[in-house]
Biopython code that builds the backbone (N, CA, C, O; Angstrom):
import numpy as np
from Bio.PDB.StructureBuilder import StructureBuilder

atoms = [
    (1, "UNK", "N", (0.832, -1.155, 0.000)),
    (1, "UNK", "CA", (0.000, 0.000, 0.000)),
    (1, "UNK", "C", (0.889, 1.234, 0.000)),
    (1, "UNK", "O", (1.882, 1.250, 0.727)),
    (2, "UNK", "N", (0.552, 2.383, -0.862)),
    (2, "UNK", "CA", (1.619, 3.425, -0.696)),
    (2, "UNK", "C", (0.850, 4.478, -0.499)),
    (2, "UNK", "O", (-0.312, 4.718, -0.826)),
    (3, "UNK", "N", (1.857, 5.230, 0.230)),
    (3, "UNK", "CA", (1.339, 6.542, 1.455)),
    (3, "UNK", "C", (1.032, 7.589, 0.706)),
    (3, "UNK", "O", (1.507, 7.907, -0.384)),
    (4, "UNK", "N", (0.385, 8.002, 1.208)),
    (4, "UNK", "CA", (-0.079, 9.190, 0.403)),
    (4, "UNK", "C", (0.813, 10.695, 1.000)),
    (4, "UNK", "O", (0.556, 11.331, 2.022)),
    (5, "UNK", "N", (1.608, 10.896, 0.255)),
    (5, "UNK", "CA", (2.538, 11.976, 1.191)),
    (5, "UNK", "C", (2.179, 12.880, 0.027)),
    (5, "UNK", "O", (2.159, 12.325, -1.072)),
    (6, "UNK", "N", (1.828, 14.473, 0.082)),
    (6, "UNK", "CA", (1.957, 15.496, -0.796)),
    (6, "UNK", "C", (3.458, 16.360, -0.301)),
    (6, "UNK", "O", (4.099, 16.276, 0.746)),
    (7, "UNK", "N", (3.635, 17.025, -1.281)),
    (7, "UNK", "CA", (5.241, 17.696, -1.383)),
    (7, "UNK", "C", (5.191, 18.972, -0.441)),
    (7, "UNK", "O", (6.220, 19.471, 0.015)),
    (8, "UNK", "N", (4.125, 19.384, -0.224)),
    (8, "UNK", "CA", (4.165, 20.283, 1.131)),
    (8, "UNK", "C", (3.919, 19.700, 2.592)),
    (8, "UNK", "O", (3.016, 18.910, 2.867)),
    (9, "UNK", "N", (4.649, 20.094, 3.291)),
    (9, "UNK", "CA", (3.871, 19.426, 4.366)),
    (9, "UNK", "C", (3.138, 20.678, 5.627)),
    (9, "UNK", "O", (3.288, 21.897, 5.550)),
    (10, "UNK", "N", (2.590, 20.156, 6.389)),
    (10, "UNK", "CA", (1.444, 20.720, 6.800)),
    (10, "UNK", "C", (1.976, 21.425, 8.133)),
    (10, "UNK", "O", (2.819, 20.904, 8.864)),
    (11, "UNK", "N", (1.373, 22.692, 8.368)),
    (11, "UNK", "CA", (1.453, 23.541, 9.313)),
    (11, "UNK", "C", (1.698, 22.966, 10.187)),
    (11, "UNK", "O", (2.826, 23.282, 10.565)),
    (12, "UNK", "N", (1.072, 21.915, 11.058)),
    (12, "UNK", "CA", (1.445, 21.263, 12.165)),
    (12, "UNK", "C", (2.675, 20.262, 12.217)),
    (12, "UNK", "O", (3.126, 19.779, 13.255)),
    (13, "UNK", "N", (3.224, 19.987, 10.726)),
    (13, "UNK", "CA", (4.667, 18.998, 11.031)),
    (13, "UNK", "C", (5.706, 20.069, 10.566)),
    (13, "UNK", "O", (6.854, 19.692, 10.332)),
    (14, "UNK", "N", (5.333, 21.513, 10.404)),
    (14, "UNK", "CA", (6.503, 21.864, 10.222)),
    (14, "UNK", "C", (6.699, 22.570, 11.434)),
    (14, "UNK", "O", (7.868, 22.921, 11.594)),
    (15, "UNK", "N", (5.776, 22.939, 12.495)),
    (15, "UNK", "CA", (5.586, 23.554, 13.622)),
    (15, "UNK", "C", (6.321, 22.375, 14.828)),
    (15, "UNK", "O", (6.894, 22.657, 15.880)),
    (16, "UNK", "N", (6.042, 20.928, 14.193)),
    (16, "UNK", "CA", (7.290, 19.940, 14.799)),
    (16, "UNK", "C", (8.079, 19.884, 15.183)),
    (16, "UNK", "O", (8.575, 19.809, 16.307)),
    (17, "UNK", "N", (8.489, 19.933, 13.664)),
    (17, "UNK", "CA", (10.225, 19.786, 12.870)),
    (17, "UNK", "C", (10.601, 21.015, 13.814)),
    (17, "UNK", "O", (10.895, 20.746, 14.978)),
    (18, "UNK", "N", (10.610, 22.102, 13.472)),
    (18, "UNK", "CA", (11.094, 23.314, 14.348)),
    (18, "UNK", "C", (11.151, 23.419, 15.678)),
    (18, "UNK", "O", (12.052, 24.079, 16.196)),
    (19, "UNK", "N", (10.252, 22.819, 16.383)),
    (19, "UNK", "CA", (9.875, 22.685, 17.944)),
    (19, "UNK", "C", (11.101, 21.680, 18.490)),
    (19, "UNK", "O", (11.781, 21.919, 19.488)),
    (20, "UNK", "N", (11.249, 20.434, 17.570)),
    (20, "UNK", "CA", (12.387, 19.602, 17.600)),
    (20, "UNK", "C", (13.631, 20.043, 17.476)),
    (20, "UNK", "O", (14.498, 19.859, 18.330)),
    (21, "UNK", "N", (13.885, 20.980, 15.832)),
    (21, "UNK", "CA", (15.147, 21.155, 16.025)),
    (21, "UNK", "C", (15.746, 22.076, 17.184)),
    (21, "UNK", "O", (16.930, 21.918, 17.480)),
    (22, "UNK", "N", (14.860, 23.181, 17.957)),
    (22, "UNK", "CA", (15.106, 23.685, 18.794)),
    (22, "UNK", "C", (15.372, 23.875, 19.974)),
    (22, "UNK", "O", (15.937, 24.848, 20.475)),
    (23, "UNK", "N", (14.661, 22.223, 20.846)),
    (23, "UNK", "CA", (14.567, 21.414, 21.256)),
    (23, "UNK", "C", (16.299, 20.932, 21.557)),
    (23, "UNK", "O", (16.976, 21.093, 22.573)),
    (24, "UNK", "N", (16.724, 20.174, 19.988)),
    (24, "UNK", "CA", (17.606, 19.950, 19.855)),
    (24, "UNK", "C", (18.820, 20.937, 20.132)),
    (24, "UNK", "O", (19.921, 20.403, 20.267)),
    (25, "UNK", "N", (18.778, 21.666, 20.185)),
    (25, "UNK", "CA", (19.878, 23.021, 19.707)),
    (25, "UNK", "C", (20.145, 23.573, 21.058)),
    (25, "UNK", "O", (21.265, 23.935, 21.418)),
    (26, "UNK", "N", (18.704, 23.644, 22.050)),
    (26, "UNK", "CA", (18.426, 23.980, 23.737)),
    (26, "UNK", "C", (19.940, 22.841, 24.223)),
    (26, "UNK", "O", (21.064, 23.103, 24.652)),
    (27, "UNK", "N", (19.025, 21.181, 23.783)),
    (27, "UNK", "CA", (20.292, 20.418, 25.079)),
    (27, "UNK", "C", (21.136, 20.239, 24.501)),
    (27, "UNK", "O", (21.855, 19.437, 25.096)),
    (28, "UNK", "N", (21.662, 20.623, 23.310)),
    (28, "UNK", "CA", (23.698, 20.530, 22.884)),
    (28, "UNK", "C", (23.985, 21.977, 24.058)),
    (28, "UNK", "O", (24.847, 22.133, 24.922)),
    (29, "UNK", "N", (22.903, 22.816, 23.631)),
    (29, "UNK", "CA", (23.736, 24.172, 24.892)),
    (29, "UNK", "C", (23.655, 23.702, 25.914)),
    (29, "UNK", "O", (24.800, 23.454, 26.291)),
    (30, "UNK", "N", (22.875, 23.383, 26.705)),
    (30, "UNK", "CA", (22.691, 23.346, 28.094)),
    (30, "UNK", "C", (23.421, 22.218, 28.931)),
    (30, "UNK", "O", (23.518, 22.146, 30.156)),
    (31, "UNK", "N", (24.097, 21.031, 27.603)),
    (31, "UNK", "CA", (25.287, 19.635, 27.908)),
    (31, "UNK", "C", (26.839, 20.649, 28.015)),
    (31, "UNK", "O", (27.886, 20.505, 28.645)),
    (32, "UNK", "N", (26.389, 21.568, 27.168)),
    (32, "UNK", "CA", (28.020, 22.433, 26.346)),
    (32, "UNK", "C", (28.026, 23.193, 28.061)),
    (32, "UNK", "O", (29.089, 23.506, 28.598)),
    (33, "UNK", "N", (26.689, 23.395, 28.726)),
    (33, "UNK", "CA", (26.645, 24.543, 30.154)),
    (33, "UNK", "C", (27.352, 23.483, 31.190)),
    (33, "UNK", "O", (28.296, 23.709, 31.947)),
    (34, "UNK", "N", (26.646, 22.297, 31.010)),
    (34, "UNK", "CA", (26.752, 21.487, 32.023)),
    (34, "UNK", "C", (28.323, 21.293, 32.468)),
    (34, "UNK", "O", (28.631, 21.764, 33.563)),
    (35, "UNK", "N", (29.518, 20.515, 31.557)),
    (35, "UNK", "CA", (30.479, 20.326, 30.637)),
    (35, "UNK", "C", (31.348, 21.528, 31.568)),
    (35, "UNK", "O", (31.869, 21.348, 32.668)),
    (36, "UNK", "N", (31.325, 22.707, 30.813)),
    (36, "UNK", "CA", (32.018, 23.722, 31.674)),
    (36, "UNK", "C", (31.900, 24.185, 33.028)),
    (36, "UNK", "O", (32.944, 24.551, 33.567)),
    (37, "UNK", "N", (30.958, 24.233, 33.602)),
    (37, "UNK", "CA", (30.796, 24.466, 34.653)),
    (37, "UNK", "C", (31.730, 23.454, 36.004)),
    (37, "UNK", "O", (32.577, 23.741, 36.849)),
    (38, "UNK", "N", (31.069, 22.310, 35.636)),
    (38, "UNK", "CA", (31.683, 20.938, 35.732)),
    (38, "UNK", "C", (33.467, 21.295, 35.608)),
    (38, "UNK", "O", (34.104, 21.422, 36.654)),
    (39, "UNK", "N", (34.052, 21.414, 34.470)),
    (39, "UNK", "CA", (35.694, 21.216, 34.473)),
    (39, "UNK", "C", (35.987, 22.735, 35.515)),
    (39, "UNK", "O", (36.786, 22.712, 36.452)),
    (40, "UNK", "N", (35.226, 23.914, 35.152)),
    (40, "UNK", "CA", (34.940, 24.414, 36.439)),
    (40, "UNK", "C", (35.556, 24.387, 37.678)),
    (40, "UNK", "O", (36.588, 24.841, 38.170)),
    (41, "UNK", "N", (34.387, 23.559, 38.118)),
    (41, "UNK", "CA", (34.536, 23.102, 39.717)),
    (41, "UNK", "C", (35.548, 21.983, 39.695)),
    (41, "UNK", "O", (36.266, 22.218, 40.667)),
    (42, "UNK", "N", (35.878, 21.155, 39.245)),
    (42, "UNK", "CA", (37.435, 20.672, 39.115)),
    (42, "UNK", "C", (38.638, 21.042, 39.099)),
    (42, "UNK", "O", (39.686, 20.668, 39.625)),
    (43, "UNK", "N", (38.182, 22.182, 38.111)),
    (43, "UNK", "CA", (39.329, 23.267, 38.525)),
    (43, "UNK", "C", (40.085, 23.902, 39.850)),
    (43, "UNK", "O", (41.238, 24.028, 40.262)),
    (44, "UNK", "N", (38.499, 24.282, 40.345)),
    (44, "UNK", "CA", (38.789, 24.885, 41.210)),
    (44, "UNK", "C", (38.938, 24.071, 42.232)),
    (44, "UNK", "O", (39.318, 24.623, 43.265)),
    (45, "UNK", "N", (38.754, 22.876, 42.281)),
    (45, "UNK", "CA", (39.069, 22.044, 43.595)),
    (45, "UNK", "C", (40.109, 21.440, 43.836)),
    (45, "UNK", "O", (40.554, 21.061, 44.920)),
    (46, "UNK", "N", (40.728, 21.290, 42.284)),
    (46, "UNK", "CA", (42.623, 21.017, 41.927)),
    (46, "UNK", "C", (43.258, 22.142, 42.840)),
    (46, "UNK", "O", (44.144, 21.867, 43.649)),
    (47, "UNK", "N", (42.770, 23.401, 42.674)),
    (47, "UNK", "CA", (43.676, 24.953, 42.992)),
    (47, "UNK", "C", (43.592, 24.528, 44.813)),
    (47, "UNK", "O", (44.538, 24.168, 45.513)),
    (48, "UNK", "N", (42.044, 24.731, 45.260)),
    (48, "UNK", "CA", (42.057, 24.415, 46.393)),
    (48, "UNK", "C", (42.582, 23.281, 47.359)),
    (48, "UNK", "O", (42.478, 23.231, 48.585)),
    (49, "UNK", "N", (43.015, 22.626, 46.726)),
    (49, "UNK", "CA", (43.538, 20.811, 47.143)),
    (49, "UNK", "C", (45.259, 21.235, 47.412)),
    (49, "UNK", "O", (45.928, 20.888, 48.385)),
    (50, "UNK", "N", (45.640, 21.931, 46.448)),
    (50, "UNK", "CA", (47.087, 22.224, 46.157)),
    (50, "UNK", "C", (47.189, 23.672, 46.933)),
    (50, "UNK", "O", (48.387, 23.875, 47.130)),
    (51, "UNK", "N", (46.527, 24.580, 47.366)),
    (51, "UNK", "CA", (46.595, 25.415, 48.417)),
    (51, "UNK", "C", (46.762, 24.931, 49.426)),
    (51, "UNK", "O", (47.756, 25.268, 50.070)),
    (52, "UNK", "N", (45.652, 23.740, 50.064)),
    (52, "UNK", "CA", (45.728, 23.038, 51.250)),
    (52, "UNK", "C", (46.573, 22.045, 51.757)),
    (52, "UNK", "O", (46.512, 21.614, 52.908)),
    (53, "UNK", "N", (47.536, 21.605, 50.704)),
    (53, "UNK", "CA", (48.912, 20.778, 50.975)),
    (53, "UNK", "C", (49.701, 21.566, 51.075)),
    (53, "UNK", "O", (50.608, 21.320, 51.870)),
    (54, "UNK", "N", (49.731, 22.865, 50.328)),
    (54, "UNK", "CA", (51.269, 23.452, 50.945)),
    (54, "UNK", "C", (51.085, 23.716, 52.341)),
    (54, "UNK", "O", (51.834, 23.471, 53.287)),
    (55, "UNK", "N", (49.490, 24.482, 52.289)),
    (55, "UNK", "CA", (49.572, 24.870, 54.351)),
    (55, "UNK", "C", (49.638, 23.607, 54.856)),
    (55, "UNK", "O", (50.305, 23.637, 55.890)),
    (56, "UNK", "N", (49.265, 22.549, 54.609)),
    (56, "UNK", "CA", (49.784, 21.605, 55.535)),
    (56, "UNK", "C", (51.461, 21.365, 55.624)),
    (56, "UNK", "O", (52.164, 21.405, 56.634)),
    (57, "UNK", "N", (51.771, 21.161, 54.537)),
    (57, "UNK", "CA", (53.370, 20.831, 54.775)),
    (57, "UNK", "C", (54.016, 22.357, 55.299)),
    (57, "UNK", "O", (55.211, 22.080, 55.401)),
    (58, "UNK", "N", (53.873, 23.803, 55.683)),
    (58, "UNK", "CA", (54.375, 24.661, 56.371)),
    (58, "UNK", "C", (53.729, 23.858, 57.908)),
    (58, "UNK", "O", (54.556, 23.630, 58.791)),
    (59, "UNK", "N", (52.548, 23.545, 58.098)),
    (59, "UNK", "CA", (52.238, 23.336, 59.398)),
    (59, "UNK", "C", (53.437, 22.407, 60.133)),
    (59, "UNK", "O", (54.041, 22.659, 61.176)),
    (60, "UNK", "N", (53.583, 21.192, 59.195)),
    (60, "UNK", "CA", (54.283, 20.257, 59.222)),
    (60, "UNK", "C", (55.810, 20.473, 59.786)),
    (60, "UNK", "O", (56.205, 19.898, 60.800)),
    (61, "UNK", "N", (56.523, 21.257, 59.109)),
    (61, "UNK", "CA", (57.319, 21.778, 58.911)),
    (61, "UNK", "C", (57.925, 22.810, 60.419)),
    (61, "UNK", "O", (58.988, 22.867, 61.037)),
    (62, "UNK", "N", (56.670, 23.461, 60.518)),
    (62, "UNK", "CA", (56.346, 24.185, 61.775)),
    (62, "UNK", "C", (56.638, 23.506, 63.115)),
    (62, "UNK", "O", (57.404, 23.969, 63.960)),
    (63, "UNK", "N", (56.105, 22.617, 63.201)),
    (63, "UNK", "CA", (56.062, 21.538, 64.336)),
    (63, "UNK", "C", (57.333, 20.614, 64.238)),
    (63, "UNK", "O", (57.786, 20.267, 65.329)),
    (64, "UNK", "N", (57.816, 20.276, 63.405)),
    (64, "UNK", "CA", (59.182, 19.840, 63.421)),
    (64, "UNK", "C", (60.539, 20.896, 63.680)),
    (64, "UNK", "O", (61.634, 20.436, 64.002)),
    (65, "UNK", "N", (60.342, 22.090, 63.527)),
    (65, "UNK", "CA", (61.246, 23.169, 63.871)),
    (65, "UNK", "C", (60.723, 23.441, 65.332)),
    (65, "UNK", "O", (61.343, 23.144, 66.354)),
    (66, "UNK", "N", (60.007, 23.793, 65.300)),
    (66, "UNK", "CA", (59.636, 24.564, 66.705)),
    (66, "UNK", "C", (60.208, 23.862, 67.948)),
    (66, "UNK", "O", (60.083, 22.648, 68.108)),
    (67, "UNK", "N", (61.011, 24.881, 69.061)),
    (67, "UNK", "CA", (61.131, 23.998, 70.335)),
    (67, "UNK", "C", (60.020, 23.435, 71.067)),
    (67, "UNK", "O", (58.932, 23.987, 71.234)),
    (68, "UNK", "N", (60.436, 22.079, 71.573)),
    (68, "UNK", "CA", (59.359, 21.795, 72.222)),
    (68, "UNK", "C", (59.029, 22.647, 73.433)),
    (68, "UNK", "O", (59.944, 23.243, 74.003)),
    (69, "UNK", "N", (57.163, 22.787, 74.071)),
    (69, "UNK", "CA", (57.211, 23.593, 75.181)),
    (69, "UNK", "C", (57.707, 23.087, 76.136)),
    (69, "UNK", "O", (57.860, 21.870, 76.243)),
    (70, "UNK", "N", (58.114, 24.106, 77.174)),
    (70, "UNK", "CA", (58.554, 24.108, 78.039)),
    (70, "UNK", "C", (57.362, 23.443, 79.317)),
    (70, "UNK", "O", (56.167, 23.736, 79.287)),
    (71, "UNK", "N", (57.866, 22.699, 80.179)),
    (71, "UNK", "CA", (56.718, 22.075, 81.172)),
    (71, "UNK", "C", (56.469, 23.086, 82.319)),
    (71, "UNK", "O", (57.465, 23.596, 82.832)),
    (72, "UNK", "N", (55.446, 23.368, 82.695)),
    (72, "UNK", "CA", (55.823, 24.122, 83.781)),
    (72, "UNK", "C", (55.657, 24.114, 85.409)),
    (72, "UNK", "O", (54.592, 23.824, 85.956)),
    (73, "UNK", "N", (56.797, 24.454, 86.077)),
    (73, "UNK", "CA", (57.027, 23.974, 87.312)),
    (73, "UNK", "C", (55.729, 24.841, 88.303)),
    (73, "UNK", "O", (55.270, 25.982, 88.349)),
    (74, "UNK", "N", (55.396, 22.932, 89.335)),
    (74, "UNK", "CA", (54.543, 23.229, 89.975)),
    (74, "UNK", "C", (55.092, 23.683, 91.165)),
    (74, "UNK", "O", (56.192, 23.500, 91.686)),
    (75, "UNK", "N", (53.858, 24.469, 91.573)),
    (75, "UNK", "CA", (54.175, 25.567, 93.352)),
    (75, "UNK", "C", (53.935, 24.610, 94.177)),
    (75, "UNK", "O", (52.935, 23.894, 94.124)),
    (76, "UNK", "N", (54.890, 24.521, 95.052)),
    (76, "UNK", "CA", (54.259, 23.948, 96.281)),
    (76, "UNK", "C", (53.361, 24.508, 96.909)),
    (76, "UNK", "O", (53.466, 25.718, 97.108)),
    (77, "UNK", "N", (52.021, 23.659, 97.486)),
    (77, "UNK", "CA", (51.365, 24.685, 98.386)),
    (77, "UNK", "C", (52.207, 24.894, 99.647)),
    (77, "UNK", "O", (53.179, 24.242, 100.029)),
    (78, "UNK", "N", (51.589, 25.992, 100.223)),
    (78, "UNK", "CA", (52.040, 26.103, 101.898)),
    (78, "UNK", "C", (51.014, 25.841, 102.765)),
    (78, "UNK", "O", (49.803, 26.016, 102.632)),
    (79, "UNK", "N", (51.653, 25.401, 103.663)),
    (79, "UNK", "CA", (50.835, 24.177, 104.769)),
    (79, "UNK", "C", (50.647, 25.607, 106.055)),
    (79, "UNK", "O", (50.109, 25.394, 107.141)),
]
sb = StructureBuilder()
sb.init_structure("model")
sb.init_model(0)
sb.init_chain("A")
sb.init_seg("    ")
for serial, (resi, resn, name, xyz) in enumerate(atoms, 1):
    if name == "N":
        sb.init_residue(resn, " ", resi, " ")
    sb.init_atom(name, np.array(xyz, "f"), 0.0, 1.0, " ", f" {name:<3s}", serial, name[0])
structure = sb.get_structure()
């Protein structure tokens, strides 16, 4: 059986097609939003990760230099 298709097509499939391709065109942007934002916050958690090891290794560093404290001497009471 063959379809009966005419060479125009009709207000409502081209109101489709368009709704679709736009559709389409919305989630490549909003994957392309996702995507950056994303390497983003990776970014920034590489920077922050590598901020927070150097202060640790000065802390580190700190405590291995530093004299130890001093204890301090108890008073006798008086009787």
């Amino acid at each position: 059986m063959a379809s009966k298709r005419s060479d125009n097509p009709s207000p409502e499939s081209v109101a489709r097609a368009n709704r679709q391709r736009l559709a389409a065109e919305e989630g490549r942007k909003a994957m392309i939003d996702v995507e950056q934002r994303s390497n983003a916050v990776r970014a920034n958690m590489a920077r922050l990760r590598a901020l927070r090891e150097v202060n640790e290794a000065k802390e580190r560093e700190n405590e291995l230099t530093a004299p130890a404290p001093k204890k301090a001497k108890k008073k006798k009471a008086k009787v």
